[in-house]
Every structure is written in C-alpha cells, then in structure tokens.
Residue frames relative to the residue before (quaternion, step in Angstrom):
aa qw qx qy qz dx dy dz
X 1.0000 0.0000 0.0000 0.0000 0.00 0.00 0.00
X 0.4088 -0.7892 0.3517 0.2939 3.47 -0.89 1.09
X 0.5858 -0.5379 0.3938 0.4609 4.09 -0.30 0.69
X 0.3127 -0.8021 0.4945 0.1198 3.26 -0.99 1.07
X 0.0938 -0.7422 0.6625 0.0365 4.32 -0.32 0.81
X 0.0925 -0.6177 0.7657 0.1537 2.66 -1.99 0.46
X 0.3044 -0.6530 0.6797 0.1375 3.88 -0.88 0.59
X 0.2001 0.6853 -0.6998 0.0242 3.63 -1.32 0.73
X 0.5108 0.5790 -0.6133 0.1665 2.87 -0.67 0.93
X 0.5429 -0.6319 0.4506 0.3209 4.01 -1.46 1.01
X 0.6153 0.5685 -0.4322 0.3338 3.39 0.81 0.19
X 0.0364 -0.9328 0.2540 0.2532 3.75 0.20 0.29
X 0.2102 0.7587 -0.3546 0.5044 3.14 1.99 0.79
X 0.6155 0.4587 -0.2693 0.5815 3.62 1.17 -1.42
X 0.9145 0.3140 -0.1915 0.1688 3.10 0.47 -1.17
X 0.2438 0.6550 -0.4403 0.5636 3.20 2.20 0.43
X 0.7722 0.4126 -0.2898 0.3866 3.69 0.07 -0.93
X 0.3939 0.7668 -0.2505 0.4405 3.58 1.01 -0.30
X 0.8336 0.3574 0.0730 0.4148 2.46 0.19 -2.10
X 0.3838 0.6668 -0.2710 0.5785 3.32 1.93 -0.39
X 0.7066 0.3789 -0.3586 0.4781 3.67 0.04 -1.46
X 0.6694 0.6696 -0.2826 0.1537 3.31 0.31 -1.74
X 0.6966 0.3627 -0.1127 0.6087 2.98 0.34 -2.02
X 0.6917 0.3749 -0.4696 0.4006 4.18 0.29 -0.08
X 0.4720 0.4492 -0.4823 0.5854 3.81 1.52 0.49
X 0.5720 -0.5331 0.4822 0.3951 3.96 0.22 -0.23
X 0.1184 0.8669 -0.3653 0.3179 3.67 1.60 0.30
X 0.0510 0.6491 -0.7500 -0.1165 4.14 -0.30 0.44
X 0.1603 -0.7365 0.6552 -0.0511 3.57 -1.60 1.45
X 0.2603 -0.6756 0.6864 -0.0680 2.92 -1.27 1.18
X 0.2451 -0.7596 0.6005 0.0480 3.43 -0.88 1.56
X 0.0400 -0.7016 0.7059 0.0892 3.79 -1.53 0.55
X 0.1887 -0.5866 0.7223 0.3139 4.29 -0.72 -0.02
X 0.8702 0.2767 -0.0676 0.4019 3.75 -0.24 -1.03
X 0.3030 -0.8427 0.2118 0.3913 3.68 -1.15 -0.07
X 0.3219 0.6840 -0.5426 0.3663 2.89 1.65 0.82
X 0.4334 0.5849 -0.5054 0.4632 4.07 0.87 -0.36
X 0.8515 0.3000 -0.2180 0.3707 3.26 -0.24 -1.39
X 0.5982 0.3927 -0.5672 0.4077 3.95 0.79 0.19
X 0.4634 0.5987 -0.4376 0.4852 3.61 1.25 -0.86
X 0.6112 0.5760 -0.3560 0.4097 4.04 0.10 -0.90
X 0.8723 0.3461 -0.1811 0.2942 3.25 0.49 -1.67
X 0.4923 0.6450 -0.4367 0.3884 3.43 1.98 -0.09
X 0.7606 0.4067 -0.2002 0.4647 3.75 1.13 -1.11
X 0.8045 0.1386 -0.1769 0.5498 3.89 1.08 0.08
X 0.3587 -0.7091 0.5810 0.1758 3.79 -1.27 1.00
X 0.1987 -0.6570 0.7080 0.1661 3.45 -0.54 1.66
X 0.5341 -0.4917 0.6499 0.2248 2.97 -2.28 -0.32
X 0.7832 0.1278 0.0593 0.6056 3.40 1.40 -0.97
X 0.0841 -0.6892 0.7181 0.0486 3.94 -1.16 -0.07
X 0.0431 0.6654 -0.7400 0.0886 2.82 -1.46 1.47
X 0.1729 -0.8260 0.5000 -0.1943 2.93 -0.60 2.28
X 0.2514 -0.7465 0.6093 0.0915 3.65 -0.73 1.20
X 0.7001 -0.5612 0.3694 0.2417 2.86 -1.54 1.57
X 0.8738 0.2398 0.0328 0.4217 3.43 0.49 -2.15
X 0.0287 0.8193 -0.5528 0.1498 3.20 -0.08 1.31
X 0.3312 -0.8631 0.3310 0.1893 3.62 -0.97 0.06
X 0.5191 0.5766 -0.3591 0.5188 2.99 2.16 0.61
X 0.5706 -0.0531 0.0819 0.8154 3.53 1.21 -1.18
X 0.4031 -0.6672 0.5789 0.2391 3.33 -1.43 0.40
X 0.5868 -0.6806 0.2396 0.3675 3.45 -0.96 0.70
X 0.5858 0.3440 -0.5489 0.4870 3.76 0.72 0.52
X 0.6853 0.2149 -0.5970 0.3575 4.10 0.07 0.92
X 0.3111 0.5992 -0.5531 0.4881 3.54 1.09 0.63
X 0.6422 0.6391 -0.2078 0.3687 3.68 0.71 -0.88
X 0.6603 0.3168 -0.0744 0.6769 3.08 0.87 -1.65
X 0.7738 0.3407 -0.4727 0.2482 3.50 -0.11 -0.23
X 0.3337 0.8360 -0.2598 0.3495 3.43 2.01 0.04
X 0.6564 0.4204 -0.0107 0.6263 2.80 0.72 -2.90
X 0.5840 0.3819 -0.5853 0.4129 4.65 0.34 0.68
X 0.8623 0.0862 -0.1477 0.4767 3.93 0.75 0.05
X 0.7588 0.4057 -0.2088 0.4648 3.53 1.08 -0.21
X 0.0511 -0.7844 0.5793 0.2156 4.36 -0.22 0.57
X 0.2750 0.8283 -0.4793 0.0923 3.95 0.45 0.82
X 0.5980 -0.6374 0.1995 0.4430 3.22 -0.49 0.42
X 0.0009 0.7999 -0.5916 -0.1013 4.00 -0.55 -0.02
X 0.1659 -0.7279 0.6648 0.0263 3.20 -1.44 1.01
X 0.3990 -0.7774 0.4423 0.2020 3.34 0.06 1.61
X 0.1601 0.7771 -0.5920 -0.1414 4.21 -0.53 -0.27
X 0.0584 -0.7928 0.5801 -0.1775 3.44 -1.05 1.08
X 0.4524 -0.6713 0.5296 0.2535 3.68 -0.95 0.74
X 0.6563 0.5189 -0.3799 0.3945 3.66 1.25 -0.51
X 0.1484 -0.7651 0.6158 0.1154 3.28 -0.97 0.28
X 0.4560 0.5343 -0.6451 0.3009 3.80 0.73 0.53
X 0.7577 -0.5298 0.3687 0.0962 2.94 -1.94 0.62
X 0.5744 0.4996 -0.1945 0.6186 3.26 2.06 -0.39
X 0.5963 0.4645 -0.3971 0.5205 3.37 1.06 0.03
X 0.5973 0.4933 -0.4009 0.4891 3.57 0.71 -0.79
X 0.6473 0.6412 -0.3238 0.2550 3.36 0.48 -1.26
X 0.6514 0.6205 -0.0380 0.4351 2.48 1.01 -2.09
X 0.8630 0.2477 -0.2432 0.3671 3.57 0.72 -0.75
X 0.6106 0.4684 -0.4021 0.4961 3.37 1.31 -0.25
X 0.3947 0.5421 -0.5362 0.5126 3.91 1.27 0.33
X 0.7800 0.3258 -0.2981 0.4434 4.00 0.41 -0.23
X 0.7671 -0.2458 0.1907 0.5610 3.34 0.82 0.50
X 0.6580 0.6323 -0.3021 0.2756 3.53 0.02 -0.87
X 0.6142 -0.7244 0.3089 0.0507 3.42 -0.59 1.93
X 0.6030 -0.2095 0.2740 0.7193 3.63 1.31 -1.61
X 0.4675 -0.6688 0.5772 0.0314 2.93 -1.80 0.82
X 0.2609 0.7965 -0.5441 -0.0385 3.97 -0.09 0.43
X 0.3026 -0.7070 0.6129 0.1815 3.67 -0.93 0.87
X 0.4867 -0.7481 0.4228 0.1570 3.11 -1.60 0.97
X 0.6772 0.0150 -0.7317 0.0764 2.02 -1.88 0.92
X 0.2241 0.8205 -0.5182 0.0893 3.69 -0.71 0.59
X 0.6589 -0.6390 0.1837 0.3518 3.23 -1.18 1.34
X 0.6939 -0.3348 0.3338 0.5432 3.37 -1.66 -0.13
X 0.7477 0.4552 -0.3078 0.3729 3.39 0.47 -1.85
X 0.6382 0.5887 -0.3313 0.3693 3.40 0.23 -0.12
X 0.7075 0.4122 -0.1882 0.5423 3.38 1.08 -0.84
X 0.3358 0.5424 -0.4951 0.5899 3.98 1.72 -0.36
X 0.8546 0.3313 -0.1836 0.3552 3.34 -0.62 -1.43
X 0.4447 0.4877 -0.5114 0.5503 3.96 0.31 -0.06
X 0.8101 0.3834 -0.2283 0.3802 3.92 0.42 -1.71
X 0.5565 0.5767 -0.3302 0.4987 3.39 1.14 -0.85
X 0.6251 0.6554 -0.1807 0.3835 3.60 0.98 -1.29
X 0.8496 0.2198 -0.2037 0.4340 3.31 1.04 -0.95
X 0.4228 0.6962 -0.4586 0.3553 3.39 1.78 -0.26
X 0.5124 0.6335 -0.3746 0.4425 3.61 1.37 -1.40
X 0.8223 0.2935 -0.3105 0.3759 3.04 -0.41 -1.17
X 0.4855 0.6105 -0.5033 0.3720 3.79 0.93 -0.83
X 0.6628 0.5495 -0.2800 0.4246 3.60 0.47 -1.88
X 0.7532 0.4422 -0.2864 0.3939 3.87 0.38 -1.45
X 0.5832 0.5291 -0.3732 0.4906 3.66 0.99 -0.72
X 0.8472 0.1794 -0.2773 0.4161 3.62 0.30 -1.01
X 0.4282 0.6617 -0.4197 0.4501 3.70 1.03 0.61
X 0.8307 0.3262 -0.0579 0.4473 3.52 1.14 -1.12
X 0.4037 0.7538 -0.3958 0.3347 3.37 1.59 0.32
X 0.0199 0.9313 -0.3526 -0.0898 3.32 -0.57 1.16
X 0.8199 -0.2547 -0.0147 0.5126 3.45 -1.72 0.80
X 0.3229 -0.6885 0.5430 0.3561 4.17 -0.53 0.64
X 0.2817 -0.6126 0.7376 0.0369 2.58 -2.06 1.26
X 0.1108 -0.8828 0.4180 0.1835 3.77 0.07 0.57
X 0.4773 -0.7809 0.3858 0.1160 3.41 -0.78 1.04
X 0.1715 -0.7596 0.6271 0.0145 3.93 0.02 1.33
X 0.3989 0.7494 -0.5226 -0.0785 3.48 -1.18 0.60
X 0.5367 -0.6596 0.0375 0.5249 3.46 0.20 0.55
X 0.6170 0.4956 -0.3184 0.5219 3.50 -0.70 1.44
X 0.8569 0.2395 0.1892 0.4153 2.70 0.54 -1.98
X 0.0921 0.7603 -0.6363 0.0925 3.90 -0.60 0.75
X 0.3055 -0.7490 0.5878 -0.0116 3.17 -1.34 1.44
X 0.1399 0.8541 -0.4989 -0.0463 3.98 -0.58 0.53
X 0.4729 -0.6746 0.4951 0.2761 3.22 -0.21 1.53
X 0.7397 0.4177 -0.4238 0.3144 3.81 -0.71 -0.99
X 0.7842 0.3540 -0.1866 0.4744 3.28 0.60 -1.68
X 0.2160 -0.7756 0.5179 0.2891 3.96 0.95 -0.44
X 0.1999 0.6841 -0.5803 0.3940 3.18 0.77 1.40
X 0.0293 -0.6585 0.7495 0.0615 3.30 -1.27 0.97
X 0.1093 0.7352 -0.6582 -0.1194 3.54 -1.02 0.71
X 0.2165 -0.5075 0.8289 -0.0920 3.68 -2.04 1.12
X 0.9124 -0.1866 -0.0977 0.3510 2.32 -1.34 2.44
X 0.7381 -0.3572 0.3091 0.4818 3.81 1.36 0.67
X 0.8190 0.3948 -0.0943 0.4056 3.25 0.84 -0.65
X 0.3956 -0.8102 0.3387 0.2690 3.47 -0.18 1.32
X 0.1684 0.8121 -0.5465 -0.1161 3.53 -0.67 0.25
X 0.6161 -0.6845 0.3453 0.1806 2.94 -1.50 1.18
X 0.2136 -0.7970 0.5620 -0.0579 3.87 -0.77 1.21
X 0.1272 -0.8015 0.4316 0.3938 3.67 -0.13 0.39
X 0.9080 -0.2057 0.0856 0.3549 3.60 -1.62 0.07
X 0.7051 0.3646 -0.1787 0.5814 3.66 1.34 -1.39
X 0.4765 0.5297 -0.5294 0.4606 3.75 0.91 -0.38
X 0.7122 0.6248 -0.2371 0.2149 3.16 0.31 -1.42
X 0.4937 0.5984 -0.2648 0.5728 3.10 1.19 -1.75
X 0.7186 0.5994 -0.2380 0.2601 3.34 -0.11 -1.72
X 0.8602 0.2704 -0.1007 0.4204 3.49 0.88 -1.39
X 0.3927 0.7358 -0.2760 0.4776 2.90 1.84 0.39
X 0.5892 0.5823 -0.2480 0.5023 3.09 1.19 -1.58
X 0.5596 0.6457 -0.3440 0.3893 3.33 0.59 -1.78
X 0.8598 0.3964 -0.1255 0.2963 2.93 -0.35 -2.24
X 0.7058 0.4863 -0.3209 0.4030 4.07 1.45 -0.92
X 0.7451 0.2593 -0.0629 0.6112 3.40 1.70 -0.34
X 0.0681 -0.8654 0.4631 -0.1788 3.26 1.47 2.06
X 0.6461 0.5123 -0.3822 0.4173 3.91 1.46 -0.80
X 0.6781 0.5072 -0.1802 0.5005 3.92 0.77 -0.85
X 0.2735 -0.7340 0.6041 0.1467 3.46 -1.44 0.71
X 0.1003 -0.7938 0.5476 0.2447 3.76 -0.79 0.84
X 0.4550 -0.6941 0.4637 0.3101 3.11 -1.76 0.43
X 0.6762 -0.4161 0.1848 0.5792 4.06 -0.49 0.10
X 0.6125 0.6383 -0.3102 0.3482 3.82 1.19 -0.72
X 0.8409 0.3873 -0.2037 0.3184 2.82 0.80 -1.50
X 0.4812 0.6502 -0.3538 0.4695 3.08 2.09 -0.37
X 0.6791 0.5067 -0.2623 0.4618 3.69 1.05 -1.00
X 0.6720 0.3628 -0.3646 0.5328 3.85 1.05 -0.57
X 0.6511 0.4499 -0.4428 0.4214 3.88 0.77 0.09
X 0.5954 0.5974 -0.2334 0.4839 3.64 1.28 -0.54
X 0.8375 0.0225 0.0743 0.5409 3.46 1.05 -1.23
X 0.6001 -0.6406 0.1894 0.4401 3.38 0.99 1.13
X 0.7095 -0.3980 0.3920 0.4295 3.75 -1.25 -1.23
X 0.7724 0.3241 -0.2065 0.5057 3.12 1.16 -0.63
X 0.1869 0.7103 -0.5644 0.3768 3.53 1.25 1.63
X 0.1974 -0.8600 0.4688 0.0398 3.47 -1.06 0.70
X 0.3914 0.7179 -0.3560 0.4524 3.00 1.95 -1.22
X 0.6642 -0.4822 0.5025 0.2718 3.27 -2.32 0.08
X 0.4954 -0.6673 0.5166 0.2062 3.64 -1.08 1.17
X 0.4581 0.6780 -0.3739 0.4367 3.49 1.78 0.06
X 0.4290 0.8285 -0.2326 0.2746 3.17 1.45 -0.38
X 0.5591 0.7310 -0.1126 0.3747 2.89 1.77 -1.62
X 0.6727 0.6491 -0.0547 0.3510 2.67 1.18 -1.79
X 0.5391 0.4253 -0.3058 0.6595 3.47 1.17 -0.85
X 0.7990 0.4293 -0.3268 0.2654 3.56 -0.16 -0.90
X 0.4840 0.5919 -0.3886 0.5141 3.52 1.76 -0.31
X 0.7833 0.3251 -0.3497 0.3981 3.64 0.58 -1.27
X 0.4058 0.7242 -0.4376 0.3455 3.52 0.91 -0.11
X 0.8202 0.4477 -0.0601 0.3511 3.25 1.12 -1.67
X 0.4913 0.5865 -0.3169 0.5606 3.24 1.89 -0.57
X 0.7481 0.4558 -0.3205 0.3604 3.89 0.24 -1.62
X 0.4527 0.6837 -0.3912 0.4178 3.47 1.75 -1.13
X 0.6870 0.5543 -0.2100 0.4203 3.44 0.16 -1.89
X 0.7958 0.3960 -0.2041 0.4102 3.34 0.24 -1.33
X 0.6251 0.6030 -0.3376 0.3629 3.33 0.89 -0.44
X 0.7846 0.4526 -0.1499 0.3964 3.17 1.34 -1.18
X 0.6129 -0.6437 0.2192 0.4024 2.84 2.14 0.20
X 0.2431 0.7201 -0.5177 0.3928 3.66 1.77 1.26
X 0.5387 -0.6558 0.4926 0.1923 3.45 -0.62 1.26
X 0.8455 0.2345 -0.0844 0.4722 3.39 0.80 -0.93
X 0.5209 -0.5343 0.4812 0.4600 3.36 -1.43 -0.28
X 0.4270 -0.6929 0.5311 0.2356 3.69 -1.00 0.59
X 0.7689 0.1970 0.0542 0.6059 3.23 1.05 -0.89
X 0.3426 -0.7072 0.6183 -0.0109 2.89 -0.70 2.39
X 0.2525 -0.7053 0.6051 0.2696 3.30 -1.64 0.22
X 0.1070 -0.8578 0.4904 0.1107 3.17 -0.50 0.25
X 0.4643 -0.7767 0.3734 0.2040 3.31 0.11 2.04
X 0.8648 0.2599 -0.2181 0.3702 3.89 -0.92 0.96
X 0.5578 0.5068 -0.2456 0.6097 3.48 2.17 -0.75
X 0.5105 -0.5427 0.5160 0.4226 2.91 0.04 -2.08
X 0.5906 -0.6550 0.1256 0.4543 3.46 0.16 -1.38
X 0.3277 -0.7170 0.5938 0.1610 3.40 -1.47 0.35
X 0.3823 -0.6679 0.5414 0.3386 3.61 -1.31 0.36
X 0.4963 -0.6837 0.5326 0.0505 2.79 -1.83 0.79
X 0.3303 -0.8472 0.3779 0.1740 3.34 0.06 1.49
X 0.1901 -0.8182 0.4847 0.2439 3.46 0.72 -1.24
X 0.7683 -0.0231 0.1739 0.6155 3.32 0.80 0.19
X 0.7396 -0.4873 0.3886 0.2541 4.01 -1.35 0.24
X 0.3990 -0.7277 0.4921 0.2629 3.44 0.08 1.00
X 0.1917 -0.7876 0.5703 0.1330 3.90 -0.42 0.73
C-alpha cells in the first residue's frame, strides 16, 4: 500500500512542489489550503504522515497541531520559514514530531518522512504486554495511554506521555535532557534537548491541575530529570 500524506499549507506553490517530491516517491497526497480543511480531511481519510505549515491564516499550524495530538498520535512534520529556536521548541512541546525550515531539499524532506514513519511502525510493533502503574494518586497505562489523577483520566499529549512513562518505567535512574530526547525522538533527532523542558512544565501544571498532591517530575540539579514516586509503588 502506497504511504499516505497530507500537505497543509495556504500557499499553493509550496504545495504544488510537495506534491512533486511525493508522488515522485510513489506517495498518494492529499491537499488542504487551510486548517480547518485538513482536520475535516483527517475525519474521512487515514494518512500515514502530515506535513503541516507553521503560517496559515485560518488556525496556524501549531493549533492545527494541538487540535490533532486531542484524538489522533500521527506523525507530523512541522515546515516553517522561521528558523528561531523558540519556534522549534515551542512546537514540538505541542505535539509535533520534527521540525524542517524552509527552503530545503527534496532528499531531505523523503528522509525526515521516511524517518518518522520508521519509528511510528517500530514504536507500535514493539509495545509490550501492559504492566500498569499504581502510585499514590496517580496510575499510568501504557496500552490504553490513559493517565488517570485522583480516578480521573486526564488527557496528556503523545510526547508528554512517552515522556512520563519513561520517567515512571525507570523511577530508580535519573535522565539527562539527551537521553530523554534520543528515547522520545530516536538518534537521528537534531532539534534542541530544550525541548524536554516544555514537556516537563506541561506535565507538572497538568498534574496539578487535576489535583496531584505532588510533583511527578523531580529535577535533579546537574543531570536533569527523574520521577517522583511519592510513596511505594503498590
């Protein structure tokens, strides 16, 4: 079966050229101008991938993002003309997979996409039998990615998740921002290990909101971070 894309972006120059690379990989492409198209798109067809522009003039492409990572973990390769370092940050803290700045070559964009199907495929291939996680408050479940606080489920997106998982399956050991960023986003991530960071405060304000007594996530001054157990795992 041929790999399924979506293209969003309002430009339609970008998105003629796209569609070029693609469909010369053997790619089947699906066009959006706006991002209310492309959530409409994703209710009636099942991409493999999403290439999602930054600047857009209905929703821009990081609440295209977030409104994605509330019902859908697919892969997304942000593109964008910006190249500060707070934007990148900024958007793979909301979900977002990789980060490519324009202008950049065909071969490069194959491999970024090729890059993340892999890992998509290897994550859900290698997920094992669930071991559910009991802690006080707080219970983690790998299959269903359900985090629930105080009984109640609350919703985390895809890399948070990942993230507090890790934490929570390897509660004896502190990680540093790398190793958290090469277990989250493979070896051939490039992006800033600052990245983490967003995804920690995400996870703390989450927690607290829903009324987790504690911090989940310890820092740990010179490493980085470790989870906070609160008490004997039961």
């Amino acid at each position: 079966m041929k790999i399924q894309v979506l293209v969003v972006d309002d430009e339609w120059n970008m998105r003629n050229l796209l569609r070029i690379y693609l469909m010369k990989e053997g790619f089947e492409v699906k066009e959006a101008s706006t991002g209310s198209e492309a959530l409409s798109l994703m209710k009636r067809y099942a991409f493999d991938v999403i290439l999602l522009d930054v600047m857009m003039p209905d929703m821009d492409g990081w609440q295209v993002c977030k409104n994605i990572r509330e019902h859908s973990q697919i892969p997304i390769l942000m593109l964008t003309a910006r190249s500060e370092t707070k934007d990148k940050v900024h958007g793979l803290g909301i979900g977002a997979d990789d980060y490519l700045t324009k202008p950049f070559e065909s071969e490069e964009l194959i491999a970024r996409i090729y890059s993340l199907i892999r890992r998509s495929t290897i994550s859900k291939m290698s997920m094992p039998q669930e071991v559910k996680l009991h802690y006080p408050e707080l219970s983690i479940h790998p299959d269903g990615r359900d985090v629930l606080i105080q009984d109640q489920s609350v919703e985390f997106t895809q890399k948070e998740f990942d993230l507090l998982l890790t934490l929570a399956q390897n509660s004896h050991r502190a990680f540093s921002r790398e190793e958290l960023v090469e277990r989250l986003w493979g070896h051939d991530y490039h992006g800033e290990s600052r990245v983490i960071d967003t995804h920690v405060k995400n996870i703390r304000e989450k927690a607290h909101k829903a009324g987790l007594s504690y911090n989940p996530v310890q820092t740990v001054w010179g490493i980085g971070y470790k989870f906070y157990t609160a008490g004997d795992l039961t």
